[in-house]
N, C-alpha and C positions, 0 to 999 in steps of 0.2 A: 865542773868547769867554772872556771873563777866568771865574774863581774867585768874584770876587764879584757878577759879572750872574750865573752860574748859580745861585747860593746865594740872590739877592733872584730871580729868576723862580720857585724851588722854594718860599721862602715865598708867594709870588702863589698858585701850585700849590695848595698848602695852605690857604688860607684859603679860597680859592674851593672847594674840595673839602668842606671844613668847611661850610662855606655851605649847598650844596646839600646835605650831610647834616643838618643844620638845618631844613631847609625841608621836607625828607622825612619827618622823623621826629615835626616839629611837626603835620604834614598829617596824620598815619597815628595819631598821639594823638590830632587833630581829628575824624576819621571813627570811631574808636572810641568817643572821648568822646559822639558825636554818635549812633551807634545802642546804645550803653548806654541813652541820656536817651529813645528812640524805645520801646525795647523797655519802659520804665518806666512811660512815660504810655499806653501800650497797655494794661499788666499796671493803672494804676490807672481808667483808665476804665472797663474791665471790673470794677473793684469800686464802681467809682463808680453805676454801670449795674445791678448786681445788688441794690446797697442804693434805686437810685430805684424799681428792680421791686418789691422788696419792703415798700416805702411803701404803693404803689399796692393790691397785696393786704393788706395789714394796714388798709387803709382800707376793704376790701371786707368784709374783718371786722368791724369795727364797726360798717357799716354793717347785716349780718348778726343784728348783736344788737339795734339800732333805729333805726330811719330818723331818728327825732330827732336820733342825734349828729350828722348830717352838716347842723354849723351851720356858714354862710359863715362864714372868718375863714381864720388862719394857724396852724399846730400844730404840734407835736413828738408823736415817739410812744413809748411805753413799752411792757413785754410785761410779764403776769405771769405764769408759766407757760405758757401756752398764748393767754393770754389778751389781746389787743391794748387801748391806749386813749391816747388824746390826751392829750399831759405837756407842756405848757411852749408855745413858740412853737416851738421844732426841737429835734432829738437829734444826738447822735453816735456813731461807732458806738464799740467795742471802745480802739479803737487809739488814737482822739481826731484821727483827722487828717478823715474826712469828717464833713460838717456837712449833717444832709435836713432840709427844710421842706416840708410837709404845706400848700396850699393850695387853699381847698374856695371853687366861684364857683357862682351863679348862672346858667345860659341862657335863650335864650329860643329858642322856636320860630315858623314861621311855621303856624299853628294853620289858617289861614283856606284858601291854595293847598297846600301840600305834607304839613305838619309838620316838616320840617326845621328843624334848627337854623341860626339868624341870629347875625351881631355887633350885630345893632340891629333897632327898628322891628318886634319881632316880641314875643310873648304870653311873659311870665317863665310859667316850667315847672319849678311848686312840685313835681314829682316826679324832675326831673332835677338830678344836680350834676356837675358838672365838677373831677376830680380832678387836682393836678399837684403830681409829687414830684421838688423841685429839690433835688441835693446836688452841693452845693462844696467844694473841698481847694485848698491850696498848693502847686502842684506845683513852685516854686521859693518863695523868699520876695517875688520880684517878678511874679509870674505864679501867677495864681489861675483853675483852670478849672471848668465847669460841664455837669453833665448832668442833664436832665430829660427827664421823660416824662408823659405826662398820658392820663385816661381818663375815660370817661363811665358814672358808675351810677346806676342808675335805683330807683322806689321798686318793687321788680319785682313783692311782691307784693301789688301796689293795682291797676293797672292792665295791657289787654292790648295794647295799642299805645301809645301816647302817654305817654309817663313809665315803662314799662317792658317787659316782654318776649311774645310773643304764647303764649300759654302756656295749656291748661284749657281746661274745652268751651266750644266757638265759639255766639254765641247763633242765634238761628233766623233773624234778619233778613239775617244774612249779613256785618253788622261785625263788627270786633274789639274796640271798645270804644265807649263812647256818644256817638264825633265822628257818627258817620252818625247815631245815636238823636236827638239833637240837631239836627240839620240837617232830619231828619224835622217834629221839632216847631217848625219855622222860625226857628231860633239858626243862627247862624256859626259855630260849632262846639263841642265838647266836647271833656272831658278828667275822667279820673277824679282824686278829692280825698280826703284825709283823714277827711270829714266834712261836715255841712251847714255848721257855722259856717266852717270853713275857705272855702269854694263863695260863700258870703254875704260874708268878709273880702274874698275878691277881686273880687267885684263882679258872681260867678255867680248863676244858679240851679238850684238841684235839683232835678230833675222826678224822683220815685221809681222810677215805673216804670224807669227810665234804669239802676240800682242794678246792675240782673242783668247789664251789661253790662261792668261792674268787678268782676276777680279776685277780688278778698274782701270782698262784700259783708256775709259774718257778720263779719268786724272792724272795720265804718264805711264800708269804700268809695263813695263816691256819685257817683253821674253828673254834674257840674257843667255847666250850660249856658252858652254865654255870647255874646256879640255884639260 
């Protein structure tokens, strides 16, 4: 073999050797690059996740302070001290990259067979809201991701089943609240309310007697009847 077929086969050699050093090194920057970007969106969902947690409590906060703020809409939230409250349409945090919205809805139950909650076709449940705190970042500038979570607070203390939590002495008929006292008096069911006029807006009635069957009867609660 001549001088210069060995010399063009040793460049062949080489470049192909180059080649596959190329391919290897591009590959092993790819899987690097590739669990950097894993370990980052891990590290921010987890803040992502911590700030939608703490929506959710600072909403339980205010609600804490009065059942009135938890009005349907969309909110941001602020802290003063200690002190929690609805700022804006949303916040963000610290850093400025996550962005949480506060969303306060409406449910309704099915009052008449279970009490459960329905997506339709069932009794709005002026003591229940529906909490959901979405916060979104740019995890690239063309990829934008999201975590939310959501919850259910109830006006806890109004009522002992139905809008909120079974709670305080049990009355002597053996319900919990004045769905049975109602049903007794031949309505479709009950639920405890703010008030007479509240009971009257929605299209109830208050039977008094009913009252003792609602947690806080000394600050308005009333037995709402209805059909």
């Amino acid at each position: 073999m001549s001088t210069k077929s060995k010399s063009g086969q040793s460049i062949i050699e080489i470049i192909v050797a180059v080649s596959i050093l190329i391919i290897i090194a591009a590959t092993s920057v790819s899987a690097i690059l590739g669990s950097f970007s894993t370990t980052r969106l891990a590290e921010e969902e987890t803040q992502a996740a911590l700030i939608a947690v703490e929506g959710l409590e600072a909403v339980q906060s205010i609600r804490n302070q009065d059942w009135s703020n938890l009005a349907t809409g969309t909110y941001g939230l602020s802290n003063s001290g200690s002190l929690w409250s609805f700022s804006g349409s949303s916040d963000t945090d610290s850093s400025n990259k996550f962005t949480r919205t506060i969303t306060i809805s409406d449910i309704q139950r099915d009052f008449i067979n279970s009490g459960d909650i329905v997506d339709s076709d069932g009794t709005l449940d002026l003591e229940t809201k529906k909490i959901t705190s979405t916060v979104v970042w740019d995890f690239t500038s063309a990829r934008q991701n999201t975590v939310e979570m959501t919850s259910l607070l109830t006006h806890w203390q109004l009522s002992r089943k139905y809008g909120g939590i079974s709670a305080g002495p049990q009355p002597n008929i053996g319900s919990e609240d004045c769905f049975i006292f109602c049903q007794a008096e031949g309505y479709t069911y009950g639920l405890c309310q703010t008030g007479v006029s509240v009971c009257s807006a929605s299209g109830g009635t208050n039977i008094p007697q009913g009252n003792q069957y609602c947690r806080n009867e000394a600050q308005g609660a009333t037995c709402c009847c209805k059909n």
